[in-house]
C-alpha positions as CSV (number, residue, x, y, z in Angstrom):
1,X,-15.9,16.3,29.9
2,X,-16.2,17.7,26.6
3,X,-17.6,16.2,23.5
4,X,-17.0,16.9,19.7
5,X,-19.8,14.9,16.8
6,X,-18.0,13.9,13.6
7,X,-19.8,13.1,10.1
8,X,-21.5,9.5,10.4
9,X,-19.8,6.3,9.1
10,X,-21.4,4.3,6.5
11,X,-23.1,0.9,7.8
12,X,-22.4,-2.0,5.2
13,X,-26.0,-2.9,5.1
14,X,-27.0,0.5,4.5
15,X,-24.7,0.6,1.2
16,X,-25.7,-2.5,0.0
17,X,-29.4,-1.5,0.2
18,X,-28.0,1.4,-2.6
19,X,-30.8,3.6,-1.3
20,X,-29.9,7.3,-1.6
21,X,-27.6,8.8,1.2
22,X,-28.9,9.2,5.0
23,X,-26.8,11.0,7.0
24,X,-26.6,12.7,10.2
25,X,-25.3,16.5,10.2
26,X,-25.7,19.4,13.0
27,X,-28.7,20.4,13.8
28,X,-27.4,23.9,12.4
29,X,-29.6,23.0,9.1
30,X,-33.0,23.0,10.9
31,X,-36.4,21.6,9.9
32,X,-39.0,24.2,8.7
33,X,-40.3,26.2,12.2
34,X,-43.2,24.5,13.7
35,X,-42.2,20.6,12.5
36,X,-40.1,19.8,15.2
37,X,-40.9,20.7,19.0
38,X,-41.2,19.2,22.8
39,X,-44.5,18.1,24.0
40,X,-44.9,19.3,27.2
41,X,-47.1,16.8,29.7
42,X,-49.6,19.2,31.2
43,X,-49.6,18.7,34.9
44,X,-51.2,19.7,38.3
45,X,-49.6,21.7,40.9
46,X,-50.7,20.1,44.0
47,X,-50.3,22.2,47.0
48,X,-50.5,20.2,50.4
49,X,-51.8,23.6,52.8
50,X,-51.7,23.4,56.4
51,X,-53.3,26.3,58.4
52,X,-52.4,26.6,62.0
53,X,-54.3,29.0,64.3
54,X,-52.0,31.5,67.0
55,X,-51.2,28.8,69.2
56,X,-50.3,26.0,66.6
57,X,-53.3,24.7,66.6
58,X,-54.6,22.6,63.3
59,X,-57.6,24.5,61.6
60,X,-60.4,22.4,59.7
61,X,-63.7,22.8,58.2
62,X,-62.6,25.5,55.9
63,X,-63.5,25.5,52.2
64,X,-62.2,26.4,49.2
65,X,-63.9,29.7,49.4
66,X,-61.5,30.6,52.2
67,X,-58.2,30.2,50.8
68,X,-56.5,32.2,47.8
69,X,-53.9,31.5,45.6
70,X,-51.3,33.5,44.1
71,X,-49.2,32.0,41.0
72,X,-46.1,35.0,40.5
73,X,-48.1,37.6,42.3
74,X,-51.5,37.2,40.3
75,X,-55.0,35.7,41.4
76,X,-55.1,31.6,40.4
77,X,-58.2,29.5,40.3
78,X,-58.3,26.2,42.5
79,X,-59.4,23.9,40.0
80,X,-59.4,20.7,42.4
81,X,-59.6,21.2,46.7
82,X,-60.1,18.7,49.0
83,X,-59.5,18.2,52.7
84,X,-57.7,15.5,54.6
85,X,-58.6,15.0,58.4
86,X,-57.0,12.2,60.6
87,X,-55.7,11.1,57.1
88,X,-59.2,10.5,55.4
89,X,-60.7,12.5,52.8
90,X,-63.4,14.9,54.1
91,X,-64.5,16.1,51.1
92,X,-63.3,16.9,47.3
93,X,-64.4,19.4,45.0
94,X,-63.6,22.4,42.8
95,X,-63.8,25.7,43.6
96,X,-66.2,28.4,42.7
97,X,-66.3,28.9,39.0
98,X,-62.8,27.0,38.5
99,X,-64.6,24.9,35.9
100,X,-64.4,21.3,35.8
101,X,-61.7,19.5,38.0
102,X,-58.7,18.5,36.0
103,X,-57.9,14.8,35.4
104,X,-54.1,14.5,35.2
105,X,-52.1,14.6,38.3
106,X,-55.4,14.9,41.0
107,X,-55.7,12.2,43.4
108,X,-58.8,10.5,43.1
109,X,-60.1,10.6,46.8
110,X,-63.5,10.0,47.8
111,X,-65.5,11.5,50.9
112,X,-64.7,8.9,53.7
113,X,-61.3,7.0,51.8
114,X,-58.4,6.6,53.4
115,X,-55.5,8.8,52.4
116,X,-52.3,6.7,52.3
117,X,-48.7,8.3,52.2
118,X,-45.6,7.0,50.0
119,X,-43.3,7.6,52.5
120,X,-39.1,7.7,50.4
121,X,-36.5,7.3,52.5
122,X,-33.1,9.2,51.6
123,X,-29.9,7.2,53.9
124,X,-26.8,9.6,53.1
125,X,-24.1,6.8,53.8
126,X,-21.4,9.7,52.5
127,X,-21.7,12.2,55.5
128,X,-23.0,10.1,58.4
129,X,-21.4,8.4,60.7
130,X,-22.2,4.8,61.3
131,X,-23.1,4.8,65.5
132,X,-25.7,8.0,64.4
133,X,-27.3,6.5,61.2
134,X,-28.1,3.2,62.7
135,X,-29.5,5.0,65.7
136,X,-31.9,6.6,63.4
137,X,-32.6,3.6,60.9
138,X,-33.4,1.5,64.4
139,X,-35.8,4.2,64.8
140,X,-37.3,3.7,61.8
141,X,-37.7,-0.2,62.2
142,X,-39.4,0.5,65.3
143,X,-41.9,2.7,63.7
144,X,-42.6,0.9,60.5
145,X,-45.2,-1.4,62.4
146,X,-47.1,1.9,62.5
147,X,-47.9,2.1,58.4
148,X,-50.9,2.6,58.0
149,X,-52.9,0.3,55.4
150,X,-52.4,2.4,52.5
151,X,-49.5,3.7,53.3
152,X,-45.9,2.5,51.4
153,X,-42.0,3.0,51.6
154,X,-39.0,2.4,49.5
155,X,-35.4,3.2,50.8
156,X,-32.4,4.2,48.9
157,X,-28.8,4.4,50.3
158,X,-26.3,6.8,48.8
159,X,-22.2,6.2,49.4
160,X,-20.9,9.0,47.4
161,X,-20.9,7.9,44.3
162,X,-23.6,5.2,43.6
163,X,-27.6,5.1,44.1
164,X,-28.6,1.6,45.6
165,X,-32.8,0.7,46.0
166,X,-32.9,-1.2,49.3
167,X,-36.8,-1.4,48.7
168,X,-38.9,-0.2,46.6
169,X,-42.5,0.5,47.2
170,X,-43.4,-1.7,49.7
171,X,-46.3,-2.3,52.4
172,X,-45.0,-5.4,54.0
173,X,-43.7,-4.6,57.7
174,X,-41.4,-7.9,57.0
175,X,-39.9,-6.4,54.0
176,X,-38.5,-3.1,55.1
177,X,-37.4,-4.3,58.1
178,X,-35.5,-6.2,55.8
179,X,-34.3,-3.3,54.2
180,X,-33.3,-1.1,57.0
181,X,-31.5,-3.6,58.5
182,X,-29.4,-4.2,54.8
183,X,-29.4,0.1,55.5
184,X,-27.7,-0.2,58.7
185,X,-25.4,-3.0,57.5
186,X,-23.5,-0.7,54.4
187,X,-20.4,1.4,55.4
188,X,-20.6,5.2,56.3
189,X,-18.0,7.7,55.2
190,X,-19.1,9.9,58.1
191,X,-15.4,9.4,59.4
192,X,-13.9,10.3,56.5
193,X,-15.5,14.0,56.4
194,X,-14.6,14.4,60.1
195,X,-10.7,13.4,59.5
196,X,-11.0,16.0,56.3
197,X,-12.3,18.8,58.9
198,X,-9.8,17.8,61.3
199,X,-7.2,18.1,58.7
200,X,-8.5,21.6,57.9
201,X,-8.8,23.2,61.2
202,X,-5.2,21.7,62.3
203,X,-3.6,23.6,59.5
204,X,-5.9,26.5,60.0
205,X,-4.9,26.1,63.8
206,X,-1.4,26.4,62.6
207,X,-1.7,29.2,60.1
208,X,-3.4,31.4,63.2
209,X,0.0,30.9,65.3
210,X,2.2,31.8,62.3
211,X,3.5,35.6,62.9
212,X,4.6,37.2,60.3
213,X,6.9,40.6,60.2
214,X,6.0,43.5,58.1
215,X,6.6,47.5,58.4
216,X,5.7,49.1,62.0
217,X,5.9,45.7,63.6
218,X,3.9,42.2,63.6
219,X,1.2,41.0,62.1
220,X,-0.7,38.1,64.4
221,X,-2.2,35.4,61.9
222,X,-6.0,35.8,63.2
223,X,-6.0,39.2,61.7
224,X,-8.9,39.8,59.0
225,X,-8.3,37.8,56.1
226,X,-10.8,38.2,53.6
227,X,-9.6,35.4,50.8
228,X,-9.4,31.6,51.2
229,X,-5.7,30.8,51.2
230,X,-5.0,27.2,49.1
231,X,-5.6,24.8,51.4
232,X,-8.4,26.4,52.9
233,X,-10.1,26.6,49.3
234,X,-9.0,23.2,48.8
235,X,-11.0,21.8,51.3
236,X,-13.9,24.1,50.5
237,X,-14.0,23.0,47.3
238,X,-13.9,19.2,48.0
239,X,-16.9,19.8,50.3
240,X,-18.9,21.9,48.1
241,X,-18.4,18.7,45.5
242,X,-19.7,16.0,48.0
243,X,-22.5,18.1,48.9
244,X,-23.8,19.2,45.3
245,X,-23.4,14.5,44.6
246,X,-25.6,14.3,47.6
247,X,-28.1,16.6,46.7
248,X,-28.2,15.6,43.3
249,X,-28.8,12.0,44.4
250,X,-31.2,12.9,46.2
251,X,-33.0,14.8,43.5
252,X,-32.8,11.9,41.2
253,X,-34.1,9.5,43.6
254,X,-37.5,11.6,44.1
255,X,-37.2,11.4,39.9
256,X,-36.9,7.5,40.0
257,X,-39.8,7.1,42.4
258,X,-42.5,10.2,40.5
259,X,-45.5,9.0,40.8
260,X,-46.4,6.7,44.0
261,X,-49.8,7.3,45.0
262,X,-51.4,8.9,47.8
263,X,-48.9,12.0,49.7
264,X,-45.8,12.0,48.7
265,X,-42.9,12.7,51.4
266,X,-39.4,11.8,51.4
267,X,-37.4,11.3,54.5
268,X,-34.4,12.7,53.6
269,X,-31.2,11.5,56.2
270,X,-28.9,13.8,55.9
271,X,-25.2,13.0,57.7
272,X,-24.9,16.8,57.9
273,X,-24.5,18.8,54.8
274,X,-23.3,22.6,55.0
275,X,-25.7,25.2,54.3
276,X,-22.6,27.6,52.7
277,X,-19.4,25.0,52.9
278,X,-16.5,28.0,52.6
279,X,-18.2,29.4,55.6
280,X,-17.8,25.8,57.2
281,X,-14.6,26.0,56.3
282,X,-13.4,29.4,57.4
283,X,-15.7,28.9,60.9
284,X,-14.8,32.5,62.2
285,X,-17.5,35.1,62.9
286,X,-14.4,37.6,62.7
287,X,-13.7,36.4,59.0
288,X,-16.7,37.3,56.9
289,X,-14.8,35.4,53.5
290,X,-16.7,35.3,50.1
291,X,-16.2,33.2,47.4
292,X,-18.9,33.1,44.6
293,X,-16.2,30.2,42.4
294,X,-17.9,27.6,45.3
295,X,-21.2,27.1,45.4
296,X,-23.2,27.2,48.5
297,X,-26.6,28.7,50.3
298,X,-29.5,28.3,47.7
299,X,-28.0,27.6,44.8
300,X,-26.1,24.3,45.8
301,X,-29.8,23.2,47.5
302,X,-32.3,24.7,45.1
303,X,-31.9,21.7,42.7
304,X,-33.5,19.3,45.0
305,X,-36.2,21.8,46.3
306,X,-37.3,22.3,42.9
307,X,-37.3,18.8,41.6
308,X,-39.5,18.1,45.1
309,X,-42.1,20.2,44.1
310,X,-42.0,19.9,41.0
311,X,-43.4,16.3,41.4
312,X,-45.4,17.0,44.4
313,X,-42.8,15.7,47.4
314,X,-43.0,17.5,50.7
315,X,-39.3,16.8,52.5
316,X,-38.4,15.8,55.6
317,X,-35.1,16.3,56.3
318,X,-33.6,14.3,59.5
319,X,-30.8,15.5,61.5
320,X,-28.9,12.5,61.6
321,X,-25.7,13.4,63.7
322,X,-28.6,14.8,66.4
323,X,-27.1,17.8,69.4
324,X,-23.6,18.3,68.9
325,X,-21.5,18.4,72.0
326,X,-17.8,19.9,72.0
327,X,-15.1,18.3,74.5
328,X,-12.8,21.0,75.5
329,X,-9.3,20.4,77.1
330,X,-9.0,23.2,79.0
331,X,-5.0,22.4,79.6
332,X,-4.8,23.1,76.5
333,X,-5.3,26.7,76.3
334,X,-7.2,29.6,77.8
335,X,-10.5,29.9,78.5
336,X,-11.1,32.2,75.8
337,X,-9.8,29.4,73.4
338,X,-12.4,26.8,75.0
339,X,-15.0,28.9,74.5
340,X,-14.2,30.3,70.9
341,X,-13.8,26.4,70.2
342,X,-17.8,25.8,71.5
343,X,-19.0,28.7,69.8
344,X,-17.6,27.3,66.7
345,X,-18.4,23.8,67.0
346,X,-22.0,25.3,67.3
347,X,-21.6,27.6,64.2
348,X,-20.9,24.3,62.2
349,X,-24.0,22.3,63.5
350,X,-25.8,25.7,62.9
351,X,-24.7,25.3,59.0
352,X,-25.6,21.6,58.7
353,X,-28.7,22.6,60.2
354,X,-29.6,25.8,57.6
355,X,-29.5,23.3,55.0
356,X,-32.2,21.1,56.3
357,X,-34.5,24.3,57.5
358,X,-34.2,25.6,53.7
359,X,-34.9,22.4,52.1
360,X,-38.0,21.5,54.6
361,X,-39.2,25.4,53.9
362,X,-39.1,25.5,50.4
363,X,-41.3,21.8,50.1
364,X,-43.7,22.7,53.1
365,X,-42.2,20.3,55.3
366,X,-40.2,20.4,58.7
367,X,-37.0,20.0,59.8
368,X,-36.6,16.9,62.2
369,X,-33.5,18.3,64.3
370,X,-32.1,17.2,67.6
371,X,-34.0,14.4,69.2
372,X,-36.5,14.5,66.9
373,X,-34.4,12.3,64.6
374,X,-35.6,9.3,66.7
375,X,-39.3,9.9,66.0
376,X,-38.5,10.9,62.1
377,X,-41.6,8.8,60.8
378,X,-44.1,9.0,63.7
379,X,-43.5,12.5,63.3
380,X,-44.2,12.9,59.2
381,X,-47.0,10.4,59.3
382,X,-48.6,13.4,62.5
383,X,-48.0,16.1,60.4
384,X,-49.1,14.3,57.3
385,X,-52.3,13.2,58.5
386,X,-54.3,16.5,58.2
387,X,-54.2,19.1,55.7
388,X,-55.9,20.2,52.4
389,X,-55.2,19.9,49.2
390,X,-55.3,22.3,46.2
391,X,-54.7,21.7,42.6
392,X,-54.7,24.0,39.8
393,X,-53.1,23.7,36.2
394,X,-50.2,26.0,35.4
395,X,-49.9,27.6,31.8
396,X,-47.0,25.7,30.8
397,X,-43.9,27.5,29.1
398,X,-41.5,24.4,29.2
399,X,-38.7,27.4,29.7
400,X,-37.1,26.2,33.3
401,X,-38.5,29.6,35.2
402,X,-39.6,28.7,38.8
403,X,-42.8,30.5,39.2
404,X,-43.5,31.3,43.3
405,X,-46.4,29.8,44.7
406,X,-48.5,31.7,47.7
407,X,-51.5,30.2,49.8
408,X,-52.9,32.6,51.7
409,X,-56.0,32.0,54.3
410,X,-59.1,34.7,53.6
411,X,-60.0,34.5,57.8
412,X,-57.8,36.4,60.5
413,X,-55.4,34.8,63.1
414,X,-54.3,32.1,60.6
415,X,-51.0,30.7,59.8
416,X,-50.2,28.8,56.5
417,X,-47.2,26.5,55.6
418,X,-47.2,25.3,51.9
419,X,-44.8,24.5,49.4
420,X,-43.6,27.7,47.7
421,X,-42.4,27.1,43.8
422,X,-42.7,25.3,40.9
423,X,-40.6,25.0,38.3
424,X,-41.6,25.2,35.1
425,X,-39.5,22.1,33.6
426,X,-38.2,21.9,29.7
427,X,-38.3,18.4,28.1
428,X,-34.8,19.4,27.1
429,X,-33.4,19.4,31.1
430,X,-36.5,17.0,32.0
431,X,-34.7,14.1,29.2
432,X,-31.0,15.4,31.2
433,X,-31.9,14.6,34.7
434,X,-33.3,11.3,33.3
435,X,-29.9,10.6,32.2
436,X,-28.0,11.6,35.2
437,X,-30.4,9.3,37.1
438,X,-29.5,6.7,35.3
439,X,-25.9,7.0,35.8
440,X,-26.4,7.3,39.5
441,X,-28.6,4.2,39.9
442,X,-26.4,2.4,37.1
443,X,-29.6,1.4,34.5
444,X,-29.7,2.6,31.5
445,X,-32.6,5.1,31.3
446,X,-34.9,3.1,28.5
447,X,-35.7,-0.2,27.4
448,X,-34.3,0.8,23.9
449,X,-30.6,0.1,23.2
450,X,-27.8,1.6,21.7
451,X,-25.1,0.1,20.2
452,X,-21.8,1.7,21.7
453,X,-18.1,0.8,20.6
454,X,-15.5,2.4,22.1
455,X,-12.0,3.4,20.0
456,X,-8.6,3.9,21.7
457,X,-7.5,6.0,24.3
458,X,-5.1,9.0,23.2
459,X,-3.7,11.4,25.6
460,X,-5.1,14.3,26.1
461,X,-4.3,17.4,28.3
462,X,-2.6,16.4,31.9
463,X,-4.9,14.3,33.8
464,X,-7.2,13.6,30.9
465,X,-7.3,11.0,27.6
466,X,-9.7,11.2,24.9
467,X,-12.1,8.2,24.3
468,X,-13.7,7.9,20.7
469,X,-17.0,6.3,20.6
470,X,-19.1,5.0,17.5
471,X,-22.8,5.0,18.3
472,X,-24.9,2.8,16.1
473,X,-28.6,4.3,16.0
474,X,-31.3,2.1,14.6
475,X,-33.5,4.2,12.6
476,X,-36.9,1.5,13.4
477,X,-36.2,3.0,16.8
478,X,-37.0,6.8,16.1
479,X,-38.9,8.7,13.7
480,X,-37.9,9.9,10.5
481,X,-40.3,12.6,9.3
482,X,-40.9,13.4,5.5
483,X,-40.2,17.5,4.9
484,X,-39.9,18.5,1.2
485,X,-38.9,15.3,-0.5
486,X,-36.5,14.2,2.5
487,X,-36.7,12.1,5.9
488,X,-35.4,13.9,8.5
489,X,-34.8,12.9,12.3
490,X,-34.4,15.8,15.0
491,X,-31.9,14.0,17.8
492,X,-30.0,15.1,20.6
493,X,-26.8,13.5,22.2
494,X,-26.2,13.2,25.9
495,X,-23.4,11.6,27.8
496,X,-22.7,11.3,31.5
497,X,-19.8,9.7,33.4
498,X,-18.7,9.0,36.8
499,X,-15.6,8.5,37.9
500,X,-14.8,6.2,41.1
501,X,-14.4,9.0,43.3
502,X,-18.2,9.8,42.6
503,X,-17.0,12.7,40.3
504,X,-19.7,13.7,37.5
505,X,-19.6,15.7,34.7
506,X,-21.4,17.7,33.3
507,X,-24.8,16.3,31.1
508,X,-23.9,18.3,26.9
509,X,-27.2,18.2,24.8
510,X,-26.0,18.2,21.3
511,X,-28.6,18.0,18.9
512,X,-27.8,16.8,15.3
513,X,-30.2,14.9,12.6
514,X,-30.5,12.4,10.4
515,X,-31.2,13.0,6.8
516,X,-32.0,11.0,3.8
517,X,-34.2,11.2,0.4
518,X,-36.0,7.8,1.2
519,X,-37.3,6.1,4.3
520,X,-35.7,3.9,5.8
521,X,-35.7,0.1,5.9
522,X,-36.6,-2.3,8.7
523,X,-32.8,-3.1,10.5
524,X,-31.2,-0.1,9.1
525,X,-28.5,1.5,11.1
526,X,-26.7,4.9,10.6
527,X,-23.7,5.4,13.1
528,X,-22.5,8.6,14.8
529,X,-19.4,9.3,16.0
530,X,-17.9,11.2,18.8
531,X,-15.2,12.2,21.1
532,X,-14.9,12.6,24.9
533,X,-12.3,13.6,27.3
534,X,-12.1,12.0,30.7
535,X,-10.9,12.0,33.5
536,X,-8.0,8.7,33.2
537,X,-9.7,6.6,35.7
538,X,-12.3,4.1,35.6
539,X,-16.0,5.8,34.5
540,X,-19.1,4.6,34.1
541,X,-20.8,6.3,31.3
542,X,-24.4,6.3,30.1
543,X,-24.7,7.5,26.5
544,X,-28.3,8.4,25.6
545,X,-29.9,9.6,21.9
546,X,-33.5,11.5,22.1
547,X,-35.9,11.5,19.3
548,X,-37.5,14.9,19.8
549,X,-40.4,13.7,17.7
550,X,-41.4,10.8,19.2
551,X,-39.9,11.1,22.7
552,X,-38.3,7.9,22.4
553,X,-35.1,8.0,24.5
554,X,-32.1,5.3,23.4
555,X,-29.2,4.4,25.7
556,X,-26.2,2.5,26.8
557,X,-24.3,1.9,30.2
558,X,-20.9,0.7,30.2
559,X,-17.4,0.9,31.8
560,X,-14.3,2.3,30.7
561,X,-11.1,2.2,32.2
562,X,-8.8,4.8,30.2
């Protein structure tokens, strides 16, 4: 999708008013330094620390005096510790010479309260397959009965290409059996990804019995091939897509659920999502093949790993398909063949299963794999239920570096599993992923409106049209600031769209203001005009306007069908 601003049209009240001009122009002729800027929200890292002795063992009674932590390498105070046994709090308090405890962001826990847990559940209807995920959601009606009294849960459901709340916080046992039972009622697309694998590996099948004839001889097919051919990076890439959607529904789920109270965990049920997808593809120790155009390994999962701890989530991840067994028809072919064909049916489950061990590592959680999916929640609530809790304040940049976290224990023989980054989040990309949550939970992202018309398709390049749009701003709704005898509004434009396959694009920030040599009126309206090219099917498109002065954030859903 790209998008191209235009000079503002006029609004008919505006020129009747005969006021002098306001207009909106690029942000290329900028306020004086130091007038306009983002207000970052200071916030407390929370760290949830478990310590384990040799054997596994959970270790309590220790202090803050005993642990150290390390923000990038250097020495950070622990402005806020407490520890939580049995899931009460034991006792709260800030370290030595830390200063007083910060305010924003701690959990207020008393000596002897109970602790409760927000416990998010994640369903990925796109990858699972029906018989596993309802084996897992029946599970999880099984265990809700076990919630503790301040404990809650909410459930979303993800198909591919739309966020649905099932529940949202809720501590009614009635309720969320409600919900899980709606959860196991929705299709699955597991089938779908397995006829697209089968697909793949029968013409890979076929590609490895093609001979071809070159100089000195032949050439089998299985020989090292270092490249993906077409098809293979076809499939590759159509994988890599459904993967980055379902983590990045994921991510905007925790960022549409931020700020529960008590520990935060999400339950994240994965239908089985490649740790590096051409590798899933390809599915050959023999054939190390490299291709950095896909995404895959830590950059197609970092996303949710940061947005997790950036709000303080520790992640779950269940193993929904479970132990994966491999029938082999051994009239088929050698045994050779049957057992290359089990040692690759494992390398696959291995790769679904990287994904959730990096994702569980990286938020301090564990991965539930195996048989373990069955007992997802009584599990989490266990290792929930005792731990201690550190909070300091970060200096805060607003530049969208990840600064690495390290908890270390100041007594021998002990083992510690914490969270391992923050990320140090703009308002610029925090005001983005607002917007893309939006589109995937199909809400506008603020209770202030925008006025959208929408002009007439042209064509565009092959596969594309482009849409014009006309964007009516009301100027009551953001803040026009006086600077040397004019009124000036420092905005940005975003627009996000997705298509009915569940294809998104890409969130452009283009900033632009609104000028003029008198304030404005009450009703006045100054409309902005732009261009997008889109895919030609039907999109749903969330068009949002931030005021970078006031943090005020304007939108508008609504369909188009090019």
């Amino acid at each position: 999708m790209s998008s191209s601003p235009r000079m503002p049209m006029w609004t008919k009240r505006f020129l009747a008013a005969a006021i002098a001009a306001v207009t909106a122009v690029p942000a290329g002729a900028q306020a004086p330094a130091g007038t306009f800027g983002e207000t970052l929200e200071v916030r407390v890292v929370n760290i949830e620390v478990v310590v384990v002795d040799r054997a596994g063992n959970r270790v309590t009674g220790l202090g803050p005096e005993d642990f150290k932590l390390l923000v990038d390498g250097k020495p950070a105070p622990i402005e806020y510790f407490t520890e939580v046994r049995g899931g009460g709090a034991v006792a709260a308090s800030a370290a030595p010479g830390a200063g007083a405890a910060p305010t924003q962001g701690v959990p207020a826990l008393a000596p002897g309260g109970a602790v409760g847990t927000s416990y998010l559940v994640f369903v990925d209807d796109l990858f699972s397959i029906t018989r596993d995920r309802d084996r897992v959601l029946e599970a999880l009606r099984r265990d809700v009965a076990q919630l503790g009294p301040e404990d809650r849960m909410a459930i979303v459901a993800y198909n591919g290409r739309r966020l649905e709340m099932l529940s949202s916080w809720s501590q009614s046992v009635a309720v969320l059996d409600r919900a899980l039972r709606k959860a196991s009622e929705r299709p699955a697309f597991g089938l779908q990804r397995l006829s697209e694998l089968r697909i793949n590996d029968r013409d890979r099948q076929m590609r490895r019995q093609t001979v071809s004839f070159g100089v000195g001889g032949t050439i089998s097919g299985r020989d090292i091939v270092s490249q993906l051919d077409l098809s293979e990076r076809a499939y590759a890439s159509q994988l890599a897509e459904q993967v980055q959607g379902s983590v990045a529904a994921a991510a905007a789920t925790l960022r549409s659920f931020a700020q529960p109270p008590g520990r935060k965990v999400m339950l994240l049920l994965s239908g089985g999502w490649p740790y590096i997808p051409v590798e899933y593809t390809v599915n050959d120790f023999a054939r190390p093949v490299s291709d950095t155009s896909i995404p895959g390994g830590e950059p197609l999962f970092r996303p949710l790993a940061d947005t997790a701890n950036l709000l303080g989530y520790t992640i779950y991840p269940v193993d929904v398909p479970g132990l994966q067994g491999q029938s082999i028809n051994m009239d088929e072919g050698s045994a050779d063949d049957a057992q290359a064909a089990i040692l690759e049916a494992r390398s696959r489950e291995q790769e679904n299963e990287f994904s959730l061990l990096y994702v569980a590592k990286e938020t301090g959680g564990e991965a539930l794999l195996n048989g373990l999916r069955e007992k997802a929640l009584s599990e989490a609530a266990a290792d929930t239920r005792s731990y201690y809790w550190l909070g300091f304040t970060p200096a805060r940049r607003g530049d969208d570096k990840r600064s690495q976290i390290r908890v270390e224990v100041n007594r021998p023989g002990l083992k510690v599993r914490s969270r391992d980054s923050f990320l140090d989040l703009s308002k610029r990309h925090e005001v983005s992923m607002e917007v893309e949550s939006a589109l995937l939970f199909g809400n506008p992202p603020s209770m202030r409106s925008l006025t959208v018309a929408v002009g007439k398709p042209q064509k565009a390049s092959m596969g594309t049209v482009k849409l014009p749009l006309e964007i009516s701003i009301p100027l009551d709704s953001i803040t026009m600031v006086p600077i040397e005898g004019r009124y000036v509004a420092d905005l940005e434009l975003r627009v996000a769209a997705l298509d009915e396959a569940g294809r998104r694009s890409e969130v452009p920030v283009l900033p632009f203001q609104i000028t003029g040599h008198r304030a404005p009126f009450p009703g006045q309206q100054v409309k902005y005009e732009t261009t997008l090219e889109l895919r030609r099917s039907r999109q749903q498109i969330v068009v949002a306007v931030y005021d970078k002065a006031s943090g005020n954030l304007l939108s508008s859903t609504l369909e188009v069908a090019p």
